[in-house]
NUTINU-563635 format. One record per atom (N, C-alpha, C, O): residue number from 1; residue in one letter; atom name; z, x, y negated. Coordinates in steps of 0.001 Angstrom, whole numbers, padded with zeros to 6 digits. Layout:
REM residues N
> NUM / A / CA / Z / X / Y
...
//
This chain:
REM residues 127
> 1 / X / N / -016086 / 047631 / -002966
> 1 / X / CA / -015038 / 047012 / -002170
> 1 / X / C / -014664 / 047911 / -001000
> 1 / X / O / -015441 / 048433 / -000200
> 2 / X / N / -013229 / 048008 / -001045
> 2 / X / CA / -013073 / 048986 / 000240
> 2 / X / C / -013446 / 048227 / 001705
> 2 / X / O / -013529 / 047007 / 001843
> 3 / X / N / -013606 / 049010 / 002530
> 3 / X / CA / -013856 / 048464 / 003732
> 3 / X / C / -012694 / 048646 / 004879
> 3 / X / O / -012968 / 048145 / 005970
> 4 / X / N / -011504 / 049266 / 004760
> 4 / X / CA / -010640 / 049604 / 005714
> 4 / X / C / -010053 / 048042 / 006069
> 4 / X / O / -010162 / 046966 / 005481
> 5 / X / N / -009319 / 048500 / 007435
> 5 / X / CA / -008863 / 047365 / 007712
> 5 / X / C / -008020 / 046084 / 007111
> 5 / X / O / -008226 / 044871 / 007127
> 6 / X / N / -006761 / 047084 / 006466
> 6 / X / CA / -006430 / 046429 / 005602
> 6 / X / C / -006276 / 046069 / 004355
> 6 / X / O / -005243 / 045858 / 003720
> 7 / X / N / -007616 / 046001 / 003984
> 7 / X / CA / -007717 / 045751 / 002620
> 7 / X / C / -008984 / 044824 / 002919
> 7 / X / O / -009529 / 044066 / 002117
> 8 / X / N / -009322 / 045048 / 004225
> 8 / X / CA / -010584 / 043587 / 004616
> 8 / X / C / -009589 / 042268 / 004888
> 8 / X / O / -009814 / 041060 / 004813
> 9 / X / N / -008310 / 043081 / 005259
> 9 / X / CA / -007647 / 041454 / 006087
> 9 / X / C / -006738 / 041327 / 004699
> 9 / X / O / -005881 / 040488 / 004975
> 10 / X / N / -006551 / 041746 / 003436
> 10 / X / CA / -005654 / 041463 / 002423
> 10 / X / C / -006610 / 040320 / 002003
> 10 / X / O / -006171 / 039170 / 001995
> 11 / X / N / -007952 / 040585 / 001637
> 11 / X / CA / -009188 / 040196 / 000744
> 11 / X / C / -009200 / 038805 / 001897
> 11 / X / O / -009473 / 037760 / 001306
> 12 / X / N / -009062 / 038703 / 002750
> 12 / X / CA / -009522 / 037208 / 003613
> 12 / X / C / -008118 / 036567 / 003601
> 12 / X / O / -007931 / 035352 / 003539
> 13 / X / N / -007117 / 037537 / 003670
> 13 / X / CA / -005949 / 036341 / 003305
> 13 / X / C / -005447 / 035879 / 001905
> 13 / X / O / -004401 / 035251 / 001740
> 14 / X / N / -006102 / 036168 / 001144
> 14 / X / CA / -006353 / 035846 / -000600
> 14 / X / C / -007375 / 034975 / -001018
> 14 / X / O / -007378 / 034398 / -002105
> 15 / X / N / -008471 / 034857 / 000075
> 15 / X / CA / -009348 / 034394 / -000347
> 15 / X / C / -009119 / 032590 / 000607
> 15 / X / O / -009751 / 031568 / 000340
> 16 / X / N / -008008 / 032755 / 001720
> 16 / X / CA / -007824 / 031932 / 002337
> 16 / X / C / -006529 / 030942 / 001674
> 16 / X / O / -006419 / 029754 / 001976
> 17 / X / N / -005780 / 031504 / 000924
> 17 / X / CA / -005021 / 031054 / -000270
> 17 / X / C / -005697 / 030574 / -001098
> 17 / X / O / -005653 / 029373 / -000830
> 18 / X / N / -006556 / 030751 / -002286
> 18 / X / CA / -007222 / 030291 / -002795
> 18 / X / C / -007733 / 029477 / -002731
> 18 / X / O / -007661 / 028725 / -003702
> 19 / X / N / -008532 / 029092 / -001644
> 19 / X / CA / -009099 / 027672 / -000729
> 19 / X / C / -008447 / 027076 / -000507
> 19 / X / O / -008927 / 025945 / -000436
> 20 / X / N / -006725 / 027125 / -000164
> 20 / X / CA / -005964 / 026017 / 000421
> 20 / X / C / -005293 / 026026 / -001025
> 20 / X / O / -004556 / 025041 / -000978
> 21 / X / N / -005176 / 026492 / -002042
> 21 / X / CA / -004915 / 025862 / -003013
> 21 / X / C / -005180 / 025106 / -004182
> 21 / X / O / -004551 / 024687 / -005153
> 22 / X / N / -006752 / 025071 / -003581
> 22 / X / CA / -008052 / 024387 / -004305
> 22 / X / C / -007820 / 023367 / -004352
> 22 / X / O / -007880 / 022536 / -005258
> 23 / X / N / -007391 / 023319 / -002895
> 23 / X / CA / -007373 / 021614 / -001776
> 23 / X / C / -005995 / 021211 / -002526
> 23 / X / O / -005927 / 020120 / -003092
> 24 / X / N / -005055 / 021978 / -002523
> 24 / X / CA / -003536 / 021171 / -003312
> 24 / X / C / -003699 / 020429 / -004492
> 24 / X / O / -003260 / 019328 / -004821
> 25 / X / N / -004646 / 021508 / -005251
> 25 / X / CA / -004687 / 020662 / -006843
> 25 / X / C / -005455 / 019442 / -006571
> 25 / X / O / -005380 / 018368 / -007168
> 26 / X / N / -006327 / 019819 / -005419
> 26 / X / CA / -007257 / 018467 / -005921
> 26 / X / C / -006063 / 017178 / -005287
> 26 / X / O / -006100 / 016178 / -006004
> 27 / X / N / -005301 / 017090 / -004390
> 27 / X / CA / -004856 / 016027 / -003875
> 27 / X / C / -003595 / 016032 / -004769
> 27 / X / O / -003035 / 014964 / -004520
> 28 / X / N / -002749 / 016829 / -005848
> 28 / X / CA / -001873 / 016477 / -006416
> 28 / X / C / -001929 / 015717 / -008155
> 28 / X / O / -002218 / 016526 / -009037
> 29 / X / N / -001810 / 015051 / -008362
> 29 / X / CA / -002302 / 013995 / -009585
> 29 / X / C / -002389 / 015251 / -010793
> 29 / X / O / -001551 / 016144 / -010664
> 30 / X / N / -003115 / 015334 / -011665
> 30 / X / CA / -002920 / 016490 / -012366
> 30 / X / C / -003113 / 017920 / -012123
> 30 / X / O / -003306 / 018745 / -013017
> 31 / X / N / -003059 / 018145 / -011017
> 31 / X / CA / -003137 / 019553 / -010468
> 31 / X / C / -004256 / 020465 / -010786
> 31 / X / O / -004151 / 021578 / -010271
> 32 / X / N / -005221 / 020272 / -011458
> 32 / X / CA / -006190 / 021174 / -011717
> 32 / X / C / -005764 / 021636 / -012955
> 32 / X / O / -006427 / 022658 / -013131
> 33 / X / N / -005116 / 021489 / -013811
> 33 / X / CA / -004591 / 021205 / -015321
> 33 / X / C / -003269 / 021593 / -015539
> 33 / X / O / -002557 / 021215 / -016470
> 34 / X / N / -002811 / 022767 / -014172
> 34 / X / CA / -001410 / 023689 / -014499
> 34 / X / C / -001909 / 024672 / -013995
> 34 / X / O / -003051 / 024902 / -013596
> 35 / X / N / -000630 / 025493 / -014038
> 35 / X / CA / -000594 / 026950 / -013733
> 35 / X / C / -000081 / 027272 / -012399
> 35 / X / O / 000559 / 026255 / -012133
> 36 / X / N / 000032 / 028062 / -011395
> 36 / X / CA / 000353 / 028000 / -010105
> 36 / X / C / 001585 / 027341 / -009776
> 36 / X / O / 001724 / 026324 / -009096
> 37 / X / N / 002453 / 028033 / -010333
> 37 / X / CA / 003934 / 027598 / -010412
> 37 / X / C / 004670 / 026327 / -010467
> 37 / X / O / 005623 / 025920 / -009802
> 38 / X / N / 003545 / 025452 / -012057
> 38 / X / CA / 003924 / 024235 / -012148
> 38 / X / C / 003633 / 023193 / -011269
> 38 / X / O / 004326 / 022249 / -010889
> 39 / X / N / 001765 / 023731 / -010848
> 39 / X / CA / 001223 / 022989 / -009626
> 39 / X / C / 002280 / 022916 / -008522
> 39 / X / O / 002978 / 021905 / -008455
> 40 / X / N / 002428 / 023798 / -007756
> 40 / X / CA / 003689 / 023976 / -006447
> 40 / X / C / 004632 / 023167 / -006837
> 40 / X / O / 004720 / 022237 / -006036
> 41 / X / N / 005706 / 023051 / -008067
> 41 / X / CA / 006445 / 022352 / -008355
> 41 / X / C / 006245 / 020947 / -008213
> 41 / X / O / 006998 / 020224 / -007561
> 42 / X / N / 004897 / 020436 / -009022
> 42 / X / CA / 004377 / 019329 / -008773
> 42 / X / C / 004290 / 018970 / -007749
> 42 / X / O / 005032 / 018038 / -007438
> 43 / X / N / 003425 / 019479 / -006801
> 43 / X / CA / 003405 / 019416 / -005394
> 43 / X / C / 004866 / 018764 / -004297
> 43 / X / O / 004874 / 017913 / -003408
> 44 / X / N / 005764 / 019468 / -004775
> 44 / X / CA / 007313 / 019105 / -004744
> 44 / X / C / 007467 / 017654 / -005014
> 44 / X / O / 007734 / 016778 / -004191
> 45 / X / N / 007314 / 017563 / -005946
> 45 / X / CA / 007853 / 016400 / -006333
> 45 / X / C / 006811 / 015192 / -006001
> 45 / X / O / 007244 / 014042 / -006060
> 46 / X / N / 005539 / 015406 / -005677
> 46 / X / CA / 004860 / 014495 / -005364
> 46 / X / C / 004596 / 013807 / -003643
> 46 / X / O / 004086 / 012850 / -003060
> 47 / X / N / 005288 / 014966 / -003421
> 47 / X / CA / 005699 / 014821 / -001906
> 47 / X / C / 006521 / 013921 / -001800
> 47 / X / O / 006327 / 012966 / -001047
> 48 / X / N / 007551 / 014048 / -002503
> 48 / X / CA / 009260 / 013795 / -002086
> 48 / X / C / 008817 / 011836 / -003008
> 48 / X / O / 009324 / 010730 / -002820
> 49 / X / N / 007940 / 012205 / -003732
> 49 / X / CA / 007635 / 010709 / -004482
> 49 / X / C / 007361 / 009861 / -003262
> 49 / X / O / 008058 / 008946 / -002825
> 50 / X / N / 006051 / 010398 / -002721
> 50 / X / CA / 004906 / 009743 / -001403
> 50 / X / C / 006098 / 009527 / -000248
> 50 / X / O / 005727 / 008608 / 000482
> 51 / X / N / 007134 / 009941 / 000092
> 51 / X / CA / 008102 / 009517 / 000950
> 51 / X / C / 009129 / 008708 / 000565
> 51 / X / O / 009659 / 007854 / 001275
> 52 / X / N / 009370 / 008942 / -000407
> 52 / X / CA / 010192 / 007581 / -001148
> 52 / X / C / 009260 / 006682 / -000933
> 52 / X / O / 009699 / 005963 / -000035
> 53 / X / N / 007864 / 006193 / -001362
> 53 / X / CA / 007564 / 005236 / -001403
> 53 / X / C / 007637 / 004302 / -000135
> 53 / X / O / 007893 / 003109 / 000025
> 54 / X / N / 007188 / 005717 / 000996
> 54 / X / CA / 006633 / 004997 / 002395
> 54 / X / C / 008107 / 005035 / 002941
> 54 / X / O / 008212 / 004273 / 003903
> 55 / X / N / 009297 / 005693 / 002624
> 55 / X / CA / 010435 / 004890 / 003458
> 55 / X / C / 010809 / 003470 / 002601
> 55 / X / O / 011222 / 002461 / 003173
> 56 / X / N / 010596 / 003562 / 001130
> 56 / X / CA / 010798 / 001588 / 000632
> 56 / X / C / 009774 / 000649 / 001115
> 56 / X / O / 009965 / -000521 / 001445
> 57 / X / N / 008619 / 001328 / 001118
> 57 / X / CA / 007595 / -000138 / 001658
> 57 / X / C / 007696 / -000374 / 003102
> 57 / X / O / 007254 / -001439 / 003533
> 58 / X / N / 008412 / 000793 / 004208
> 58 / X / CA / 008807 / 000580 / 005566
> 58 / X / C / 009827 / 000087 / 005444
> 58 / X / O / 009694 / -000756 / 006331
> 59 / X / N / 011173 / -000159 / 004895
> 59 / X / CA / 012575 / -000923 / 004613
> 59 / X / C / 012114 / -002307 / 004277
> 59 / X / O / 012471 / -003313 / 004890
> 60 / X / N / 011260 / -002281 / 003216
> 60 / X / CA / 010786 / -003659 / 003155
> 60 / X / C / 010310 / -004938 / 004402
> 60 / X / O / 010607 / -006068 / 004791
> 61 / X / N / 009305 / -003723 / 004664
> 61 / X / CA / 008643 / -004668 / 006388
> 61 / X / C / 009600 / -004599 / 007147
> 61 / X / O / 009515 / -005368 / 008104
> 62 / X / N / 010439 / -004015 / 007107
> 62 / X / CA / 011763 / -004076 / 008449
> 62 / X / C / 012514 / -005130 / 007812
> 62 / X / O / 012530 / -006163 / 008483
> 63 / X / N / 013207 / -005188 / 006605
> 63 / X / CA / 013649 / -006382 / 006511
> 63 / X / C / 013473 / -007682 / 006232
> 63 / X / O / 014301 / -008587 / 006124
> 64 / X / N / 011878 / -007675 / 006086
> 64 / X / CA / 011660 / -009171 / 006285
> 64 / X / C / 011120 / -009548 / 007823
> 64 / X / O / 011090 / -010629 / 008411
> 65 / X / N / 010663 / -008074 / 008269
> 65 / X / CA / 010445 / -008584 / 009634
> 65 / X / C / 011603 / -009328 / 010778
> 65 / X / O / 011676 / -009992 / 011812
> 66 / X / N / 012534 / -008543 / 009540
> 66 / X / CA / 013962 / -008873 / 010747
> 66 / X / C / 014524 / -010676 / 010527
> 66 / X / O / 015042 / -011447 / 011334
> 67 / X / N / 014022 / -010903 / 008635
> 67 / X / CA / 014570 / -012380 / 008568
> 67 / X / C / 013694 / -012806 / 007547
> 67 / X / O / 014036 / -012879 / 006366
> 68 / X / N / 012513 / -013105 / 007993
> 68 / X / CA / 011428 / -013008 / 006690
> 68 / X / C / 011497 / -014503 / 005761
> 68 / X / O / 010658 / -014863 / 004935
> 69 / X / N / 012942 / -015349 / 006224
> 69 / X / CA / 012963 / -016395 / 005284
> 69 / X / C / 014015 / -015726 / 004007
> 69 / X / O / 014594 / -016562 / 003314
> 70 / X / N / 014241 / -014340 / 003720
> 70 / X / CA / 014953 / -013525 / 003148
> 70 / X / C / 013959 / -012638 / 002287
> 70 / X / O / 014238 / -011473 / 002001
> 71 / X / N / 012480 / -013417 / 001786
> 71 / X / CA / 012097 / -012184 / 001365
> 71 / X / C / 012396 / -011707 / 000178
> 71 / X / O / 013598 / -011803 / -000070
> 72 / X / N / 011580 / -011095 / -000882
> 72 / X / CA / 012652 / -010691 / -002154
> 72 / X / C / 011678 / -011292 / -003046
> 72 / X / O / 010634 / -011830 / -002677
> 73 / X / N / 012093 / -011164 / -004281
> 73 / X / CA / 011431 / -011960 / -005483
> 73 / X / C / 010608 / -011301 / -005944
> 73 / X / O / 010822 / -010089 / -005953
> 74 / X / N / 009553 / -011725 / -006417
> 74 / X / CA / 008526 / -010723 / -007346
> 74 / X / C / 008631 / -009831 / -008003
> 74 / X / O / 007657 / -009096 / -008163
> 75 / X / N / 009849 / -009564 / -008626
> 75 / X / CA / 010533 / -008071 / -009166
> 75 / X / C / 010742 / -007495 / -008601
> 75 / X / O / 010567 / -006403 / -009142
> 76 / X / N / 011213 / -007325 / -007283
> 76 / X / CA / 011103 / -006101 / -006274
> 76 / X / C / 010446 / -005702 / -005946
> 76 / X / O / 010653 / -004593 / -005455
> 77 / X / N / 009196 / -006215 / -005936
> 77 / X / CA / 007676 / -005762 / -005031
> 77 / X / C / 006772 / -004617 / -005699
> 77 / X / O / 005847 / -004957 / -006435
> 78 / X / N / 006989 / -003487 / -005491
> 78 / X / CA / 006238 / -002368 / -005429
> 78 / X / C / 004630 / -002895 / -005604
> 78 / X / O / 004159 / -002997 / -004471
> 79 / X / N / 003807 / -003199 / -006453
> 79 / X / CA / 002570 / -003374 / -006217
> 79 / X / C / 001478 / -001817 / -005610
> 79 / X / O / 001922 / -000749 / -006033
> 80 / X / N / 000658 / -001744 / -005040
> 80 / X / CA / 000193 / -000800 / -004957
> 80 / X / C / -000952 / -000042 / -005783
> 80 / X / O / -001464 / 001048 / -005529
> 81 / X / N / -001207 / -000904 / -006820
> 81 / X / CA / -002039 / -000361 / -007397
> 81 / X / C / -001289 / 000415 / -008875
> 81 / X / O / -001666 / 001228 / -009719
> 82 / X / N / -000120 / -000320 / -008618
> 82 / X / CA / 000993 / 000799 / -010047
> 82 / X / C / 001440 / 002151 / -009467
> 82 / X / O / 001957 / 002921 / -010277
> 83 / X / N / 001330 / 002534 / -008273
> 83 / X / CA / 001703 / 003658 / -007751
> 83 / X / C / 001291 / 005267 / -008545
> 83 / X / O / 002249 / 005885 / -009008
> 84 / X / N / 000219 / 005745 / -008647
> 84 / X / CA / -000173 / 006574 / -009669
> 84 / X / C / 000296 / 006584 / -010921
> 84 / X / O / 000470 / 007543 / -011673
> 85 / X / N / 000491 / 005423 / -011091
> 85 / X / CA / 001004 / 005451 / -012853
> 85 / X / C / 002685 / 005555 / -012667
> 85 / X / O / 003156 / 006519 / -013271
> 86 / X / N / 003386 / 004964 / -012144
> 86 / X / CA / 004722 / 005323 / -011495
> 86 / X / C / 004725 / 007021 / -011387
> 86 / X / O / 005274 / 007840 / -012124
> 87 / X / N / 003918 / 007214 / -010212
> 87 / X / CA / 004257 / 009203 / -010528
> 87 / X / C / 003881 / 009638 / -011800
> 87 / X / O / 004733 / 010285 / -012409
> 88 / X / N / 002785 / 009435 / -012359
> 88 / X / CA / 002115 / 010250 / -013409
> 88 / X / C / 003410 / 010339 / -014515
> 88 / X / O / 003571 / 011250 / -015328
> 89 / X / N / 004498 / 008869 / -014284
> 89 / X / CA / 005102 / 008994 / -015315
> 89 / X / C / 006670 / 009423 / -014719
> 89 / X / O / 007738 / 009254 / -015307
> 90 / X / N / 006489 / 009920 / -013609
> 90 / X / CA / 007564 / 010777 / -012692
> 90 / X / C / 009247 / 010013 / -012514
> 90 / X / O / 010161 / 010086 / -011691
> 91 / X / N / 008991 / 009288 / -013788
> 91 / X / CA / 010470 / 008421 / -013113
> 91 / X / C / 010093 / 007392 / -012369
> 91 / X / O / 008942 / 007414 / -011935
> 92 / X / N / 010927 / 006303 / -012061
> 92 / X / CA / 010821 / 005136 / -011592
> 92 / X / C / 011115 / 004342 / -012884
> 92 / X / O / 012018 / 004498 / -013706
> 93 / X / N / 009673 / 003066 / -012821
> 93 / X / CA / 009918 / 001719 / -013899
> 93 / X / C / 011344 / 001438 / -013480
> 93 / X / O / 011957 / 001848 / -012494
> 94 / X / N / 011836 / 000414 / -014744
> 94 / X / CA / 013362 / -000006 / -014297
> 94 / X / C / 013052 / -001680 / -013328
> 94 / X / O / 014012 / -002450 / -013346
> 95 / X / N / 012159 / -002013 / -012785
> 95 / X / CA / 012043 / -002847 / -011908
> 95 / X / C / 012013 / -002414 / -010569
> 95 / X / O / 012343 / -003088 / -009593
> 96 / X / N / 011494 / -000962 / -010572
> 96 / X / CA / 011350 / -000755 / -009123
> 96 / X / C / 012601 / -000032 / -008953
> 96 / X / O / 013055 / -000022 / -007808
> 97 / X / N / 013538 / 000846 / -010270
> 97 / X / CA / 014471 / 000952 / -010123
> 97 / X / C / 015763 / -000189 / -008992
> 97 / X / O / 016497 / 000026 / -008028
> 98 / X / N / 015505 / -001061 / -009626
> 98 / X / CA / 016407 / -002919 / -009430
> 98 / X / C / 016362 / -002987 / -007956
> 98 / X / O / 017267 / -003202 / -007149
> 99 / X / N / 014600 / -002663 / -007720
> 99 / X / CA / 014707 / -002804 / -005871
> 99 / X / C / 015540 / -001884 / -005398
> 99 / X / O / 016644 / -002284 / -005028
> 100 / X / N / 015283 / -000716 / -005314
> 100 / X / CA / 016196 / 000135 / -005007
> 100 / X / C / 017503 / -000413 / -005181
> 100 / X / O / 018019 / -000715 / -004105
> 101 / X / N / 018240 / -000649 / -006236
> 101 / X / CA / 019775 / -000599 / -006546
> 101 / X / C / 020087 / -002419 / -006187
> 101 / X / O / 021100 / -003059 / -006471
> 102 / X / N / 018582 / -003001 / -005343
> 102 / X / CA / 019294 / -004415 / -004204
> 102 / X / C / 019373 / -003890 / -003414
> 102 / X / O / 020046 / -004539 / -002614
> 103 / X / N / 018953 / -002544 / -002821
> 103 / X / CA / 018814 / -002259 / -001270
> 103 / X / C / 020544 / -002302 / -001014
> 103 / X / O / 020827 / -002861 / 000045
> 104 / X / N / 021514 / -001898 / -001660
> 104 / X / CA / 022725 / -002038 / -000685
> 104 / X / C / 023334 / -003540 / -000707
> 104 / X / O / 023982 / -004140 / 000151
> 105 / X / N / 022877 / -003948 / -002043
> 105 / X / CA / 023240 / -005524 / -001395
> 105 / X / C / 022476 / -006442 / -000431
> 105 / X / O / 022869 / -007499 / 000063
> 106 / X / N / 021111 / -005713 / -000241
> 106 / X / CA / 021031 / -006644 / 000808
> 106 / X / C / 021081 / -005563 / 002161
> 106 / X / O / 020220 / -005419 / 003029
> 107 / X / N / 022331 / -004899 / 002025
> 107 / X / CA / 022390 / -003770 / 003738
> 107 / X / C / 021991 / -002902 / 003648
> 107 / X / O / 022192 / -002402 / 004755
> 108 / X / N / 021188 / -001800 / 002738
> 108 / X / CA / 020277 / -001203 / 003374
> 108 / X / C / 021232 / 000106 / 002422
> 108 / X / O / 021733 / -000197 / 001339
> 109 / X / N / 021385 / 001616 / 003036
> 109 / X / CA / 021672 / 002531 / 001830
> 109 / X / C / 021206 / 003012 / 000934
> 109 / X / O / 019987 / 002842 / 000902
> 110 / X / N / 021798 / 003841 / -000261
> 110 / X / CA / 021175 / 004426 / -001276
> 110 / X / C / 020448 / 005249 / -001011
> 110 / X / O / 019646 / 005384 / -001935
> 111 / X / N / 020207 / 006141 / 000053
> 111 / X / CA / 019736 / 007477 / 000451
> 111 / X / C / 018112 / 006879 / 001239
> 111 / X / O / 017838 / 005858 / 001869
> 112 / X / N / 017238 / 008175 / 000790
> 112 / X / CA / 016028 / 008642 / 001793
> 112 / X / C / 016347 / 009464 / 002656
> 112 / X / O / 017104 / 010408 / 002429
> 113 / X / N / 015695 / 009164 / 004023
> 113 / X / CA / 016130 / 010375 / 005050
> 113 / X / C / 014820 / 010947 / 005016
> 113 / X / O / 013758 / 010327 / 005066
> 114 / X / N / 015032 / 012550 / 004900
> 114 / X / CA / 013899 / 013172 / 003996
> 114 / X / C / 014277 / 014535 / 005424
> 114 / X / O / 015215 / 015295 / 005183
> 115 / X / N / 013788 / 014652 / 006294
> 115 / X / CA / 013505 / 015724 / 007482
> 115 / X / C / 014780 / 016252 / 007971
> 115 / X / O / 015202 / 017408 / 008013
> 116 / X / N / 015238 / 015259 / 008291
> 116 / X / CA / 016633 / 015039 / 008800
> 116 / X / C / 018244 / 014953 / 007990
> 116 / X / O / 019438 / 014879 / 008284
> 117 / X / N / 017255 / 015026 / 006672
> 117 / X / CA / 018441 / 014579 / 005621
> 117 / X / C / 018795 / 013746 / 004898
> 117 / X / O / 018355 / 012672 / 005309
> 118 / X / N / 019342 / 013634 / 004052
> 118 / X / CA / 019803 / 012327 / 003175
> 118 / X / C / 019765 / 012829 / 001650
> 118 / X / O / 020373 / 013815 / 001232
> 119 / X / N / 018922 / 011954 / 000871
> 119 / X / CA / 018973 / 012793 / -000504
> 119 / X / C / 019487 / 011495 / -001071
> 119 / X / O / 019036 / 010533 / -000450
> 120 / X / N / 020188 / 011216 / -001931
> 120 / X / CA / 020393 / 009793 / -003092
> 120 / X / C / 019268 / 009589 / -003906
> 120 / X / O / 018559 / 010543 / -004224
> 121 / X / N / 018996 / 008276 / -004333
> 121 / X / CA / 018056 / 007941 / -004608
> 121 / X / C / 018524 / 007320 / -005852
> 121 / X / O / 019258 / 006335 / -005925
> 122 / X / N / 017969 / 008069 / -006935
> 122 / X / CA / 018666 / 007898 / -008325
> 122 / X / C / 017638 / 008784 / -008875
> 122 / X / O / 017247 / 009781 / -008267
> 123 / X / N / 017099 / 008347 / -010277
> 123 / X / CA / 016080 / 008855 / -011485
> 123 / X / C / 016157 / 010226 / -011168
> 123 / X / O / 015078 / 010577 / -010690
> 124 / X / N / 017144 / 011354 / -011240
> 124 / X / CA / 017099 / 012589 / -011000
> 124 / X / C / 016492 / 012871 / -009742
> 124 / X / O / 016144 / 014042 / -009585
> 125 / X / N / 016296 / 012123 / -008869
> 125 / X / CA / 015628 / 012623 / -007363
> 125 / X / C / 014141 / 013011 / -007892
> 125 / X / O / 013892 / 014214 / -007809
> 126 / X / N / 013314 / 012348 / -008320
> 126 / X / CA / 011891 / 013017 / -008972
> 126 / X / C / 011757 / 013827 / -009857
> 126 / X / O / 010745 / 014511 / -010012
> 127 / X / N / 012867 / 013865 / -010634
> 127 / X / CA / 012652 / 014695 / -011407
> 127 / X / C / 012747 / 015962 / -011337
> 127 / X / O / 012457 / 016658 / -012311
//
């Protein structure tokens, strides 16, 4: 192994990649079981999933907090233990689809605000 400077600080910033991408696969569903590329991709999309969810289950508590004799029917309700199986299968069920496509009838828009933006929220957004 060479010992010069930079090829000591190439070898620790490769080896410091490696470690933080250990940590990605393990927290992305599947992630030990691709190739770099697809992982990162995944990663993508499992992000942008985990914020969809937490801006619908925060829309939710805001709007029943706001008129909670308005709440919604059992077909809208996101359970939390279907969540994994929802990503694993990367679209949205067509029930949780339905919530989504009540949000403008009952007020609320089509869009996630996703780091100061607005993406539409339609089957192609995960995918």
């Amino acid at each position: 192994l060479s010992t010069d400077a930079q090829s000591v600080a190439a070898r620790q910033r490769r080896h410091r990649i490696s470690e933080r991408f250990k940590i990605l696969q393990s927290l992305v569903p599947g992630g030990s079981k691709m190739d770099t590329v697809s992982m990162l991709e995944e990663a993508i999309h499992y992000v942008k999933f985990l914020k969809t969810q937490i801006w619908l289950h925060q829309t939710m508590i805001n709007f029943v907090d706001t008129d909670p004799s308005l709440l919604l029917p059992s077909a809208y309700h996101l359970p939390a233990n279907q969540a994994d199986a929802l990503y694993a299968r990367v679209n949205m069920q067509d029930d949780q689809m339905n919530a989504l496509a009540a949000l403008p009838q009952l007020g609320f828009a089509y869009s996630v605000p996703l780091c100061g933006e607005s993406i539409p929220l339609d089957k192609t957004f995960l995918n």
